[in-house]
C-alpha distance (Angstrom), angle and dihedral (degrees) to the residues before:
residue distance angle dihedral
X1 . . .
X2 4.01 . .
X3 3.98 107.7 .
X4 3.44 130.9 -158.0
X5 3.74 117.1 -117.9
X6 3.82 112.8 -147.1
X7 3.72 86.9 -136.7
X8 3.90 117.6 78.4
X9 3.43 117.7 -174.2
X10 3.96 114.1 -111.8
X11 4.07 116.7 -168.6
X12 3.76 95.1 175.6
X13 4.14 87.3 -137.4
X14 3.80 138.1 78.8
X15 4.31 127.9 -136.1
X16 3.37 142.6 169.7
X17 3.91 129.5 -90.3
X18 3.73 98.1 -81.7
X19 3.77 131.5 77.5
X20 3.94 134.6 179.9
X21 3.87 108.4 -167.7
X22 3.61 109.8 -157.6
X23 3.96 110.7 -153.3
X24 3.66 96.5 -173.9
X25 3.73 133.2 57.3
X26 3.25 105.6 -134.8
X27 3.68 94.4 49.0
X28 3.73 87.6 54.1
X29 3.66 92.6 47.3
X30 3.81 85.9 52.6
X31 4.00 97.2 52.8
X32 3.77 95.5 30.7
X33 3.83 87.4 63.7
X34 3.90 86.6 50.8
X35 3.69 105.6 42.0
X36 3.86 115.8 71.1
X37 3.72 100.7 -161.4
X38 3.82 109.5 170.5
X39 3.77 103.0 -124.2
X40 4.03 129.8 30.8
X41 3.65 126.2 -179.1
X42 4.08 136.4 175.5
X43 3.92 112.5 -100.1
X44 4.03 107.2 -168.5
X45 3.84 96.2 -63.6
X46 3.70 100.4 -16.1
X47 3.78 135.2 83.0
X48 4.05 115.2 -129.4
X49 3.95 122.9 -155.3
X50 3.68 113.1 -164.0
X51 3.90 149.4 162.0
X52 4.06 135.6 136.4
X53 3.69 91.2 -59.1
X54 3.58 106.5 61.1
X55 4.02 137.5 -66.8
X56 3.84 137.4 -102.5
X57 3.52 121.0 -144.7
X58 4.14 145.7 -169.6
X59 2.64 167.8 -59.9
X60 3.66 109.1 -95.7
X61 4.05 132.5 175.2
X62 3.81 111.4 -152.4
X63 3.32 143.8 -24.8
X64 3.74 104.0 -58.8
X65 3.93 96.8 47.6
X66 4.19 86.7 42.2
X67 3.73 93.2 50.8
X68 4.13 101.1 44.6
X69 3.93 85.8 46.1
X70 3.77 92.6 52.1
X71 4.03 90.5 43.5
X72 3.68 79.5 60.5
X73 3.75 100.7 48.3
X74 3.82 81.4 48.9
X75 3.90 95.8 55.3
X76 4.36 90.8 40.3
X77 4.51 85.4 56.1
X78 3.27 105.4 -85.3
X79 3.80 112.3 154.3
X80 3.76 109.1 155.8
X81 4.24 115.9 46.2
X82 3.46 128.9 -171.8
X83 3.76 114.3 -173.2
X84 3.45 115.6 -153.4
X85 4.26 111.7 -163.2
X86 3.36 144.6 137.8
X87 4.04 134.3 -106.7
X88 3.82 144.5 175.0
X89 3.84 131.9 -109.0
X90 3.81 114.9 -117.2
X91 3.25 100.1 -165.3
X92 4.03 135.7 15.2
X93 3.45 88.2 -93.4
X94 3.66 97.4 93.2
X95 3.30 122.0 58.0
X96 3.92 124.1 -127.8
X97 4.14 114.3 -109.9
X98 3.53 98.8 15.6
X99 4.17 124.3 105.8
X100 3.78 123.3 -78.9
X101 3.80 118.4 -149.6
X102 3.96 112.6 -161.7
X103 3.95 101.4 -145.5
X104 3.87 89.8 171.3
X105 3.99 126.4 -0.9
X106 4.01 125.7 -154.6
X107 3.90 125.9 -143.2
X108 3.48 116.8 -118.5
X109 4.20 91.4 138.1
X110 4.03 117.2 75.7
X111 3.89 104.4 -122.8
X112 3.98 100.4 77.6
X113 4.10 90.7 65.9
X114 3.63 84.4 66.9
X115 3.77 94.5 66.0
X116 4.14 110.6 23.2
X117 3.83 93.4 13.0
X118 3.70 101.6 -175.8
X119 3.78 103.0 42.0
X120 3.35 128.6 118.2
X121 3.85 104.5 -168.0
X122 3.83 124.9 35.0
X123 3.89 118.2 -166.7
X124 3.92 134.3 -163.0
X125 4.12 120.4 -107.7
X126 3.80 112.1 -74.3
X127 3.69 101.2 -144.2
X128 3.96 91.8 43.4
X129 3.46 94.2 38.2
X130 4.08 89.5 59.5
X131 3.90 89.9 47.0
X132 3.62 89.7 60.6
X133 3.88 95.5 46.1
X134 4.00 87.5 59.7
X135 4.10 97.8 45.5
X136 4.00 91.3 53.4
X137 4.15 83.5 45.6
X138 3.91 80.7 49.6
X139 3.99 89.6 45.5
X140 3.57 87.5 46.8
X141 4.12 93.9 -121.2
X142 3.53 122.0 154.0
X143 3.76 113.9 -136.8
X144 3.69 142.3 -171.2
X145 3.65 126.0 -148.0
X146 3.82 139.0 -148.6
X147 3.67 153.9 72.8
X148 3.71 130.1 -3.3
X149 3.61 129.8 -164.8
X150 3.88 117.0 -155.3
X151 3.93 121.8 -155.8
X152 3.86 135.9 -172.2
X153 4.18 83.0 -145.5
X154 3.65 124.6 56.2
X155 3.84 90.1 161.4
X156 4.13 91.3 58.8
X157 3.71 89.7 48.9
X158 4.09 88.9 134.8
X159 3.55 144.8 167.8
X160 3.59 89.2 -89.1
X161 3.81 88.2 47.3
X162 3.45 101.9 54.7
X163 4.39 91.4 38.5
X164 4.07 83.4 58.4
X165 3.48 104.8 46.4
X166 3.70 99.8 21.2
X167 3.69 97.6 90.2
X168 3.77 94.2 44.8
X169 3.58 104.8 51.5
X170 3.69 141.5 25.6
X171 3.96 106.3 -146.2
X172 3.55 143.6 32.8
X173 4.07 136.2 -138.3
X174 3.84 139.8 135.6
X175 3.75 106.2 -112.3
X176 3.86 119.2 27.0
X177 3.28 100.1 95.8
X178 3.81 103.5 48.7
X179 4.31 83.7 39.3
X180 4.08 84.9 61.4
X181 3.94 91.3 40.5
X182 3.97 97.1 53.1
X183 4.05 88.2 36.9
X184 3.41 82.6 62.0
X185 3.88 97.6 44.9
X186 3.61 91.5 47.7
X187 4.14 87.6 52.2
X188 4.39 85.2 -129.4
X189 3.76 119.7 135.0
X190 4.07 108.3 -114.0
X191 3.82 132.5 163.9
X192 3.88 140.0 175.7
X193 3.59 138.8 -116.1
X194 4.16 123.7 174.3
X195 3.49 139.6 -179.5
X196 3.20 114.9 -130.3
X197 3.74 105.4 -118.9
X198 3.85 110.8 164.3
X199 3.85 146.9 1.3
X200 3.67 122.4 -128.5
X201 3.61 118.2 -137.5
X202 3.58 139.1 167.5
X203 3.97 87.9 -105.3
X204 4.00 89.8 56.4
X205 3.71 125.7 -94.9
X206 3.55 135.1 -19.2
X207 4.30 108.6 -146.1
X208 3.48 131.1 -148.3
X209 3.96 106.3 -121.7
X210 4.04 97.6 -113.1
X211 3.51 97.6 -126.3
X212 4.05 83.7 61.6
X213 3.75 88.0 63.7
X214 3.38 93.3 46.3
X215 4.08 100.6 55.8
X216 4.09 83.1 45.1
X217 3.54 91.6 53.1
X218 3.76 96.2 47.9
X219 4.26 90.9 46.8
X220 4.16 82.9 52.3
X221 3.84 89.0 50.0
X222 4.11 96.6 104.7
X223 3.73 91.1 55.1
X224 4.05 94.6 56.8
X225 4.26 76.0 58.7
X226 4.02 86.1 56.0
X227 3.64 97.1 42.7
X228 3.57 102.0 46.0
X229 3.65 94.1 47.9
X230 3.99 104.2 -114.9
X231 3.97 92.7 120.3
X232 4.05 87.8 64.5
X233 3.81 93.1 49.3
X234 4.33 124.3 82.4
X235 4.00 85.7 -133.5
X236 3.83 89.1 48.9
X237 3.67 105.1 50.8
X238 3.78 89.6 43.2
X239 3.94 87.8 54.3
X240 4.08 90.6 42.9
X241 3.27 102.3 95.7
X242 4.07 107.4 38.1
X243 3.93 86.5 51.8
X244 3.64 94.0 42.6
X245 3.57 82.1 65.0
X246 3.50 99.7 38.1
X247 4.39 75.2 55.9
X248 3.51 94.2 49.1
């Protein structure tokens, strides 16, 4: 049975359909700088960039901050959300500073009860998900797929952790999961995309040199264009190409 929370979300602004929310400052910082949107405006703790083509939106830190800032993309129009975040290898597998495709994400955080209490296993939009396949084939990104396990605890991110979730998935963040559960919820189309920013290990974490991050965020510039909306506007296919350089 759906409830009806007393609370309704109330973001004092209106956007277009689509929405890239940035989990990470400097990522934001990065497409922020890039993306001229015509009116900005604080949001609790985040910063949100919007107009009639679409919004940009972040950072956020977990999955309760992540959640009530997408509930409130959700009420301003937003439709279509591409998160943008980053995870950690658990396993060799995956290699650091390439791109991280969350085909199904498991709940280890608190927020994603709220919405599909019950559920085990949350999983991105189909249709969007497949849209954002082709643009990084377009890009010409190579990407890895699988299973992400969000937790509520980085810092307790043990032995134990890593032997019971280890086998099940291949990366680890703080919000996908509960992101995918309340997209859901909401009835809005919303998938994932992460850079792959560390490894977890039993001797602590590997890092991602940040210059690393930086090149891959610069190759990835063109989608931020696609997910926020500005390749479906006049003004932002005529500004494509001198801030696709500007990217590159």
């Amino acid at each position: 049975m759906i409830r009806t929370s007393f609370l309704k979300p109330r973001p004092g602004f209106r956007c277009g359909p689509r929405a890239l929310l940035v989990l990470t400052e400097p990522d934001f910082r990065f497409i922020r700088r890039r993306l001229p949107f015509e009116s900005s405006r604080r949001l609790f703790l985040a910063e949100v960039c919007y107009g009639p083509e679409g919004v940009l939106a972040g950072p956020a830190l977990g999955a309760p901050q992540a959640v009530v800032l997408l509930e409130n993309l959700v009420a301003a129009g937003a439709r279509e959300i591409l998160v943008l975040g980053w995870c950690g290898a658990l396993g060799a597998e995956l290699p650091l500073g390439t791109v991280f495709l969350p085909e199904k994400a498991l709940p280890a955080e608190g927020t994603s009860r709220h919405y599909l209490p019950g559920r085990k296993v949350f999983r991105p939009a189909p249709g969007l998900g497949q849209r954002l396949r082709e643009k990084l084939l377009q890009v010409g990104v190579t990407f890895f797929t699988g299973t992400v396990v969000s937790t509520d605890a980085p810092y307790r991110e043990d032995e134990s952790f890593l032997a019971r979730v280890g086998k099940r998935a291949r990366a680890v963040d703080m919000e996908t999961s509960a992101l995918f559960a309340a997209a859901e919820f909401l009835g809005v189309e919303l998938a994932a995309l992460h850079l792959v920013s560390d490894r977890l290990t039993p001797a602590g974490r590997e890092v991602l040199p940040p210059a690393r991050l930086r090149a891959l965020r610069k190759k990835l510039f063109p989608l931020w264009l696609w997910a926020t909306g500005w390749l479906t506007t006049p003004a932002g296919i005529a500004k494509n190409s001198k801030m696709a350089k500007e990217g590159a």
